[in-house]
N, C-alpha and C positions, 0 to 999 in steps of 0.2 A: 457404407454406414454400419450396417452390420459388422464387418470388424472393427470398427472404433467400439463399438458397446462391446461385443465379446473383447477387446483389449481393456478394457476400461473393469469391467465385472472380473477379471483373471488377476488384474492388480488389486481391485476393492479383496477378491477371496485369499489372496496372499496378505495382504495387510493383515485379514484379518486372523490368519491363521499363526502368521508371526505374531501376533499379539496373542493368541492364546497360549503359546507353546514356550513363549519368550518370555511372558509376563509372571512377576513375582509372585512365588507361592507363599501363601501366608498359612500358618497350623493356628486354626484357632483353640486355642486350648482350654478345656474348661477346669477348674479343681476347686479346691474346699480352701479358703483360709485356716490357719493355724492361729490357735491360742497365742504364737508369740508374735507374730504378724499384726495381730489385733492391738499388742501392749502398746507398739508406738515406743514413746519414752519410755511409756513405764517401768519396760522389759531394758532397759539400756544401761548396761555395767559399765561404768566407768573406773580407770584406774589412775589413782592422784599419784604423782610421781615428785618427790623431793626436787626442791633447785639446789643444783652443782653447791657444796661447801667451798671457798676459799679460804682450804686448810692453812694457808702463811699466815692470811690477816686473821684468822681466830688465835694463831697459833702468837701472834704477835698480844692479842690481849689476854688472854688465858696464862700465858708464862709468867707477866706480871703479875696477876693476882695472884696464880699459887704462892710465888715467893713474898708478896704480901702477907699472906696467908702465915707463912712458914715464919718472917718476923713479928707479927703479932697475933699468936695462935688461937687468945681468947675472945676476937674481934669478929661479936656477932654480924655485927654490920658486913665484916669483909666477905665471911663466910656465904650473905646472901647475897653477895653481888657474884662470888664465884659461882654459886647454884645457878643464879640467872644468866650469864653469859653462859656455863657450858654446858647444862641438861636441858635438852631440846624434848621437851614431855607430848609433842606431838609424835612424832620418831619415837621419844624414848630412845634414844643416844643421850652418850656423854662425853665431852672430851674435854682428855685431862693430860695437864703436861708434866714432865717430872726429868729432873736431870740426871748425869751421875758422870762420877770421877775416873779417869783409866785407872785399870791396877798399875800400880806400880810398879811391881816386879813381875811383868808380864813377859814372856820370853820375844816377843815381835811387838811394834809400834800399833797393827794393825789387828791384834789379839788383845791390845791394851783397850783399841778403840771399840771393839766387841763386848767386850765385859763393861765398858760406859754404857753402852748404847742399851743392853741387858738390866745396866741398874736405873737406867732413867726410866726403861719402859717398866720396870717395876715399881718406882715412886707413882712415875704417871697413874699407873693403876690404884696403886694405894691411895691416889688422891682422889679415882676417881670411886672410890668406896665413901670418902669420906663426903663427896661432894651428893653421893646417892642418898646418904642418910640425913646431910644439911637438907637435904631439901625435905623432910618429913621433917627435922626439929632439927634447927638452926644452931641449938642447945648441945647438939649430941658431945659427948666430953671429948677431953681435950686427946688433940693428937697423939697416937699411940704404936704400939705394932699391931699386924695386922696382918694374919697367915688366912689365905683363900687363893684359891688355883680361878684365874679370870681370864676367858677368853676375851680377847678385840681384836685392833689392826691400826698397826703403826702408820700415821695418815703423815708425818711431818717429821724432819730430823734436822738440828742444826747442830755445825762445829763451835764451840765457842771459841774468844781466843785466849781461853785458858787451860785447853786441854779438856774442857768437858763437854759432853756432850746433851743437848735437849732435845725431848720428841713429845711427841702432842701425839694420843691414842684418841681411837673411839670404839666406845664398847655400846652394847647394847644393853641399859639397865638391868635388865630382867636375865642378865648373865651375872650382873653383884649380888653379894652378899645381901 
């Protein structure tokens, strides 16, 4: 009898020393909450991020207006439908389209197609001058020249089939005039 209880007391002392040695150490840690910890929300930046543009289909309604635009140049009305399709006053973007002709006596097919591509993004921009100022007065007078150095970024290009070329820009307002 005597060795059942010393067998029995040598397993209970091994369990229970496997249990100390084996069992999870926990750090209880103590520290100070932070000022920002406490804000919850309140302290919570968020960043709003624009949805994706589908540059074709503006570029499909945008095109037609300017050349509205350009056949009847006094046409307050047309003038504020182009402001409202392409000055995005959230963003503060503009997108404006403008075409232009190859040179014609350009020494390669593809130097012709360069100096288009050159004069439409410079219409574009001039339209997107004019489109910056319809939109403070619709009034602004009529279509004119128009010399200013304006940074953007050619978001769209199409061939026409008449040798010219169309591109649809977007600039950021507060780069016009």
């Amino acid at each position: 009898m005597r060795r059942k209880e010393l067998f029995i007391i040598s397993v209970l002392l091994f369990a229970l020393t496997l249990m100390i040695t084996c069992g999870k150490k926990e750090d209880h840690k103590t520290g100070e909450i932070t000022k920002d910890e406490l804000a919850g929300d309140e302290g919570f930046v968020g960043t709003i991020k624009a949805k994706p543009i589908n540059y074709d289909s503006m570029f499909a309604i945008i095109a037609p207006l300017v050349d509205s635009v350009k056949n009847n140049p006094e046409s307050i009305e047309l003038r504020k439908q182009l402001v409202a399709v392409s000055y995005d006053t959230t963003w503060e973007t503009i997108l404006s389209a403008g075409t232009g002709k190859p040179m014609e006596h350009a020494a390669t097919e593809s130097v012709a197609l360069k100096y288009a591509e050159q004069a439409a993004a410079a219409d574009a921009y001039r339209w997107a001058i004019y489109i910056k100022k319809w939109a403070v007065d619709p009034t602004f007078p009529e279509i004119g020249n128009i010399n200013a150095e304006i940074q953007g970024r050619l978001v769209a290009k199409h061939d026409l089939p008449d040798n010219r070329v169309s591109v649809l820009i977007e600039v950021q307002a507060s780069k016009l005039p």
